[in-house]
N, C-alpha and C positions, 0 to 999 in steps of 0.2 A: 581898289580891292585889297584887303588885308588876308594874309596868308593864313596856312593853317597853324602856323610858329606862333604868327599874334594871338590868334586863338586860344593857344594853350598857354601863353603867357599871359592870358587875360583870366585864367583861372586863378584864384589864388584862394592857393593851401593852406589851413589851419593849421598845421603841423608844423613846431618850433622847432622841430630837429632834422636834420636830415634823413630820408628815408633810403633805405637799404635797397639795393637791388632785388627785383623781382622779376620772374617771369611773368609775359602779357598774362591779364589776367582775362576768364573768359567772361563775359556780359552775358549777362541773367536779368530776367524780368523778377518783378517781385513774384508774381505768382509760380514762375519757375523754382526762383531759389525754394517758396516756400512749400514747394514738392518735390524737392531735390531727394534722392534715396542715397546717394553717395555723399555722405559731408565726414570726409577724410580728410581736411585741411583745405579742401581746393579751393583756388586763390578765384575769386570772381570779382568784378566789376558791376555794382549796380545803380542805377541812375533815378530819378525820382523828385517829391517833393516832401515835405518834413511834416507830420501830422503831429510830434509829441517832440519835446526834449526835457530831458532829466537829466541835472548834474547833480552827479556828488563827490566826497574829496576827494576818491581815487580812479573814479569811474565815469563815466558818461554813458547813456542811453537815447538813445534817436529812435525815433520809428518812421517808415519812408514808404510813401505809397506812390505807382506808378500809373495808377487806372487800369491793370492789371487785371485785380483781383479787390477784392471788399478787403480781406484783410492786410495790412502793412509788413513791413519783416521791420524786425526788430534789430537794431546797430548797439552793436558793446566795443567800448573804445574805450583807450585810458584817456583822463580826464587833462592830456596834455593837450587833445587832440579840438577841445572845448574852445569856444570865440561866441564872443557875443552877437556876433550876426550868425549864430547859427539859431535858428527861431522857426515858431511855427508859421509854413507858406513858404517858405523860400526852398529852392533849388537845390540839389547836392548831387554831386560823382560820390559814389563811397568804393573803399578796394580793400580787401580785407581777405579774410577765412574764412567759408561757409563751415559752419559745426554746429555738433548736437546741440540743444540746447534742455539748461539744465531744470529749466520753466516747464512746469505743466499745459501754459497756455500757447505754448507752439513748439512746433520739432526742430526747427532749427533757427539760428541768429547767425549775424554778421559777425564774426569777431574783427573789427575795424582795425589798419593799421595809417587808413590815409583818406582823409574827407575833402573835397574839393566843394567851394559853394561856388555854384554857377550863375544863380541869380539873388539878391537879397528879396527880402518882402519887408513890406512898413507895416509890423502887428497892427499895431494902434490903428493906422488908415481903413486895413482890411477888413471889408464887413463882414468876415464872418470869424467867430473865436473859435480859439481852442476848446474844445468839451461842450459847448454848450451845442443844445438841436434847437435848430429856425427854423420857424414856420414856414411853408411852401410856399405863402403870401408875401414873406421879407425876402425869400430865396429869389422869388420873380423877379423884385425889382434890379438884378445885375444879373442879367440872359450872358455877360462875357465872362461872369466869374463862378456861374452857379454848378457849372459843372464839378467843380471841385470839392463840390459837399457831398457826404457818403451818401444821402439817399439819392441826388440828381446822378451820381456815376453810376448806384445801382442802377436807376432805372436806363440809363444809357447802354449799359452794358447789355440788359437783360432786350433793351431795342433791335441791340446788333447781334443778338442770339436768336429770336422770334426773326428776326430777316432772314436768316440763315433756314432753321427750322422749317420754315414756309417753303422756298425754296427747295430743300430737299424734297419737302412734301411731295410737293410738284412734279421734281422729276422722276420721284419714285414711283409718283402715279401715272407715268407716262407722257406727262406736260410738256409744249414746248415754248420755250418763254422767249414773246412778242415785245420787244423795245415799240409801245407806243409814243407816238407824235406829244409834245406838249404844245405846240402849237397846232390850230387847228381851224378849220369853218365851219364846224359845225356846234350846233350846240345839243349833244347829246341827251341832258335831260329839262329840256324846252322851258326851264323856269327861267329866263333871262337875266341869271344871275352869271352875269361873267365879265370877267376882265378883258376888255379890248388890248388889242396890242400894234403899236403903231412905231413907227421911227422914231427919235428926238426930235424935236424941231431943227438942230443944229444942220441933221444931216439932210432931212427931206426935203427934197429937190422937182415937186408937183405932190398938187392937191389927188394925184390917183394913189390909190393902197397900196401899196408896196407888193402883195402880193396877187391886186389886181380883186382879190377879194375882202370882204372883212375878213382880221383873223384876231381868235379868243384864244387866250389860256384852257386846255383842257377843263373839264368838267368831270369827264370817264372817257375812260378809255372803250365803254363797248363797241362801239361803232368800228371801231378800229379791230377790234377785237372778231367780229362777226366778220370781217370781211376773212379774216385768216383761218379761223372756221370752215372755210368753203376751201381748203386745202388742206387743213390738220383738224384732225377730228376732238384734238383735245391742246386746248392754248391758252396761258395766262398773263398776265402782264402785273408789274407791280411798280407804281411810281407818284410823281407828286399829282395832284388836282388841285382844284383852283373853284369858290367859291365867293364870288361878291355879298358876300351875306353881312348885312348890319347889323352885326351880332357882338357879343360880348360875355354871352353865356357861356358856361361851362361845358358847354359840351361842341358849340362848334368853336369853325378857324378859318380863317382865309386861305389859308393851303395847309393840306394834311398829303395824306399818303393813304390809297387804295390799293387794294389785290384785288384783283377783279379776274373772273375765269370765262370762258366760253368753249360748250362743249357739243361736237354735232351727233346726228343718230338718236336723240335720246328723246322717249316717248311722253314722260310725264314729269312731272315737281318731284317727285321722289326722288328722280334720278340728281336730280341738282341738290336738295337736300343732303343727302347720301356724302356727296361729296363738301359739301359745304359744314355738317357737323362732323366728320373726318379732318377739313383742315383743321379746325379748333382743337379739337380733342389730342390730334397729332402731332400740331405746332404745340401746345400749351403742356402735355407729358415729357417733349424731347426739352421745354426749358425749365423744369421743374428738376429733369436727371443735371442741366446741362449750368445751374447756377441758382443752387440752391441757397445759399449764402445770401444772394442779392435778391430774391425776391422774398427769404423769410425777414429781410429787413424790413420791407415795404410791409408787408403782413401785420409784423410785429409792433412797428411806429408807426404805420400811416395808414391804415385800416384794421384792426384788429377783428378778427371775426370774419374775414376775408377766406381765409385759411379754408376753413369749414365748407362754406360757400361754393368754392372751388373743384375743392375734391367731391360735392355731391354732384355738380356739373359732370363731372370727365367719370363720373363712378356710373349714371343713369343717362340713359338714353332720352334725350330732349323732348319736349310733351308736345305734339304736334295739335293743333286745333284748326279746322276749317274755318272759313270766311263767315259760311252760315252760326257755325258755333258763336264766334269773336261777335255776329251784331246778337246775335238773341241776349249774351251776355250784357252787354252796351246799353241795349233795351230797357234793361233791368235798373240801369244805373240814374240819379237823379240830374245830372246833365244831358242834354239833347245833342244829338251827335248827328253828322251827316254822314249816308252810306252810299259809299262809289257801285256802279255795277261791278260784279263779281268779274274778276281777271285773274289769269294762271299766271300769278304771282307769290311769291313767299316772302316773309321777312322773319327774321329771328331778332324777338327784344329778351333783352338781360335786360337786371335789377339794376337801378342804380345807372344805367347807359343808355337805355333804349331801344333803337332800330341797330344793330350790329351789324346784320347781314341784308342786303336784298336782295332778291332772285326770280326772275321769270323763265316761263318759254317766251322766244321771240313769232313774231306772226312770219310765217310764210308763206300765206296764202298772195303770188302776187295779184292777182285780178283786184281782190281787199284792198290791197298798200297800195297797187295806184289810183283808187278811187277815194283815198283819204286823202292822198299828197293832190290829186286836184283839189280835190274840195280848198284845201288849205292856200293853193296856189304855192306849192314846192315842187311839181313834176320834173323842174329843169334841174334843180338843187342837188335834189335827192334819186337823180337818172342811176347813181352809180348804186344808190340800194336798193331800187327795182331789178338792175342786170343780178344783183346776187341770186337774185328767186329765180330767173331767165333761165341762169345756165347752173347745171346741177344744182339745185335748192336742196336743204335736207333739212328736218325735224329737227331746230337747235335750241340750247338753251344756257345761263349762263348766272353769274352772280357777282357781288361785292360786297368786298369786307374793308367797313373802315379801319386802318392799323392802329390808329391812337386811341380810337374806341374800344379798343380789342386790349391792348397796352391796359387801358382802363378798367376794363374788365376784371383781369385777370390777376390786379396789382388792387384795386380799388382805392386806386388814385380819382382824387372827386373833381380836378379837375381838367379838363386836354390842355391845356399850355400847358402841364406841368412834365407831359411825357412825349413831349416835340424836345429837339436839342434848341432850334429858335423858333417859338411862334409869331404867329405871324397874324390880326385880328385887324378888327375896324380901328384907326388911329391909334395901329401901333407897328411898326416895322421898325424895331432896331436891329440895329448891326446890319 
């Protein structure tokens, strides 16, 4: 084990002179410093990675971002304090002066009296350059490095802003939020698309399942969800699922992230609706006050005309069409389409994404649900969602929202690996 002494003897100072006694200096995040309202000299401490360097004969300029914020704070230091490992990518402590600054283009800068590099970067090696923008398609191929480019941190940031947002949504409407199972026996939406899940070979110790049943990586959480339902009148859960899909399109993944709701007492689609173009409009207002910087980025390089699109979304109340409407339309059209009996179901498609949202009432009629589950030969399976009808049964209903689909939406980012932090597809799992 090497001490905390080795540590800081492992830093090493650009600084050719000796530095003068100060007091601790306080640690600020870039976005802090760069809302700081007091910059009367105070001595701060900020840590980061180096997106620019400018030397000139008396002066030196750095600019350091922390994942913070979109924008960098900008470092002025005398040009003693200059070393050729100091470069774009690599690592630095910086301890200086927060003060005005005398730039139009930000309020305040470092005035630097002492840079520590904590980690070097190999320019040349690193795929990605100074000033130049890469395509989402070059970005893909490094899932360990891509975080570090302005648009993949926008879109991360803006990921853990929309989790947030949702979240509030929820509790503000009463929610009570359900840590559903990712492991599971069931297969919630019966397309036999799912990942089995077993022991290593190393450790299994008999041919029986481990846990005596098969068990799948979630699918959805509804099942899960209706049973809690039958004690809270209003429950959401928000987490991974899990899709065996041989796919490689744009628009699926092998594991994504659902919000999914379930809500009882409620008499018709409307009522799920209701609440389903509420979380959109809700979540998607609170991240437009809450990081607007990072998604006019996305707007501005990577869907233009997005903008527009958006604000007529959350400005107009969503156009609702019947099932009847949707085939006579289809009718019309020169491909032949097959039509399901009509089910108190709902989906909500966007331009450019698709199915967003889906939504039914669930059937309570038990007499109904156990004369399907024989039919099917599941009466023993599915004993425990017969007893939910049994004992207090209520009118419930519920929905799901894909999050990357939604991310997509709202960014019109064209395609879902690009607003996962790691995706994850048919013959592809790295890292």
């Amino acid at each position: 084990m090497f001490g905390a002494g080795c540590l800081l003897r492992a830093l090493r100072s650009c600084s050719s002179i000796p530095c003068p006694r100060h007091k601790p200096s306080a640690k600020l995040s870039v976005r802090d410093a760069l809302r700081a309202q007091n910059t009367n000299g105070e001595r701060v401490k900020v840590q980061g990675w180096i997106r620019s360097v400018r030397s000139q004969k008396e002066v030196l300029f750095l600019h350091i971002n922390d994942g913070s914020s979109l924008e960098s704070l900008q470092i002025v230091a005398d040009s003693s304090l200059d070393s050729r490992e100091l470069a774009f990518g690599c690592s630095v402590e910086v301890q200086g002066q927060l003060v005005k600054s005398p730039s139009k283009r930000q309020n305040v800068e470092l005035k630097a009296d002492k840079i520590d590099i904590v980690g070097n970067c190999d320019v040349k090696a690193f795929p990605f350059k100074y000033k130049k923008r890469h395509p989402l398609e070059y970005v893909r191929q490094y899932p360990h490095l891509r975080c570090r480019t302005n648009v993949l941190s926008s879109i991360l940031r803006i990921r853990s802003e929309a989790t947030a947002a949702i979240h509030a949504f929820f509790k503000d409407s009463g929610f009570v939020h359900i840590h559903t199972p990712i492991l599971t026996s069931n297969d919630c939406e019966g397309a036999g698309e799912l990942f089995q899940v077993e022991p290593s070979s190393t450790i299994r110790v008999s041919e029986e399942n481990f846990f005596d049943v098969p068990a799948f990586l979630t699918v959805s959480g509804q099942l899960h969800l209706e049973v809690m339902a039958g004690a809270f009148t209003q429950v959401f859960t928000f987490g991974p699922t899990f899709r065996a899909e041989n796919s490689q399109s744009r628009r699926h993944l092998a594991e994504f992230y659902m919000v999914e709701a379930e809500m009882s007492f409620i008499e018709s689609l409307q009522d799920v609706m209701q609440v389903m173009e509420g979380l959109f409009k809700a979540t998607t207002v609170k991240l437009l006050s809450n990081c607007p910087e990072d998604v006019e980025l996305c707007h501005k390089f990577v869907a233009p005309g997005q903008k527009d699109r958006l604000e007529h979304m959350l400005k107009n109340n969503f156009l609702i069409m019947s099932y009847t409407e949707a085939v006579e339309i289809l009718k019309q059209a020169s491909q032949n389409f097959t039509f399901t009996p009509e089910v108190a179901a709902v989906d909500l498609l966007v331009p450019g994404v698709g199915e967003l949202f889906g939504g039914s009432l669930r059937e309570e009629r038990y007499h109904f649900l156990e004369q399907q589950l024989a039919r099917l030969g599941l009466t023993d399976t599915y004993q425990w969602y017969l007893d939910l009808r049994r004992f207090g049964s209520v009118p419930h209903g519920g929905f799901g929202m894909g999050f990357e689909r939604y991310l997509q939406c709202i960014l019109g980012v064209d395609n879902i690996k690009d607003v996962i932090p790691f995706p994850r597809f048919t013959h592809s799992c790295l890292l």
